[in-house]
Phi, psi and omega in degrees: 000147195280164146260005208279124185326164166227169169213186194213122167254111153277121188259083172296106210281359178332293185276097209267324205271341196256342171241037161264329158316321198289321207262344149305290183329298202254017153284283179321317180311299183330278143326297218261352171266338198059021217267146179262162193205168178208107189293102159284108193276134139246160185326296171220170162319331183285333203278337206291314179298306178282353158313289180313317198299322182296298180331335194263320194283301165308357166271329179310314201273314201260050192277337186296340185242149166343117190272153164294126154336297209175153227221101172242102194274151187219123173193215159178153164232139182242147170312135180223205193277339175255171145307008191287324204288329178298307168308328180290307193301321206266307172320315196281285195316313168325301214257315170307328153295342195255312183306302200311314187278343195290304182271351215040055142325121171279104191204119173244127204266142163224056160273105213263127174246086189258156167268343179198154162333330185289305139327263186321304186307324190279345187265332176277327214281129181313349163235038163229160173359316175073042183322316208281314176305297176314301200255007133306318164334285198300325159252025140285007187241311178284358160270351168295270224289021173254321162325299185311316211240030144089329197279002178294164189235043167262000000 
């Protein structure tokens, strides 16, 4: 077994073209880190929390496989005409904070809440802002800091 991180890219898939931009960024974080990784697609943002949760739940069931490190959801909401983009945003951001404090998850969030396509493009693209890159990044330092405080489950 490696020592090297393994991780789980959760893709919330609505927007297909704003999270495959996300999950190159945080393939390359990844990579360029030596951390090994395993890409999981759900519909949209909202499904990405309980994707993680099952995942987390399957190592309970599941001892023949790798536990995951750490965990990086990726998706995106862009703003309409309805309360939808608020409820989705505020659930998701909720449930992702709850998994993170529950289990002590190593989590990086890049679910991008945006007002137009434009936004969103420029925070997924990978020589832009790089969202996807970011919220690898950010969980790769909380699995440093679950090493420091003893909490790897290694």
């Amino acid at each position: 077994m490696s020592d090297q991180p393994h991780i789980m890219i959760v893709e919330g898939q609505y927007y297909d073209d704003i999270a495959e931009e996300l999950a190159k960024g945080a393939a390359s974080e990844l990579e360029k880190a030596g951390a090994t990784f395993e890409r999981l697609a759900v519909p949209g943002a909202f499904e990405v929390p309980a994707a993680i949760a099952m995942a987390v739940r399957s190592m309970e069931f599941y001892a023949g496989r790798r536990r995951f490190d750490g965990y990086v959801a990726l998706g995106c909401v862009i703003r309409g005409e309805t309360s939808h983009y608020d409820v989705i945003c505020e659930a998701t951001a909720r449930a992702l904070q709850d998994l993170a404090c529950r289990y002590c998850l190593a989590l990086g969030n890049g679910i991008l809440t945006v007002d137009n396509r434009e936004q969103a493009e420029t925070r997924a693209a990978v020589d832009g802002l790089n969202k996807g890159g970011a919220a690898a990044y950010t969980c790769l330092r909380m699995i440093g800091i679950k090493t420091q405080l003893h909490l790897y489950p290694r």
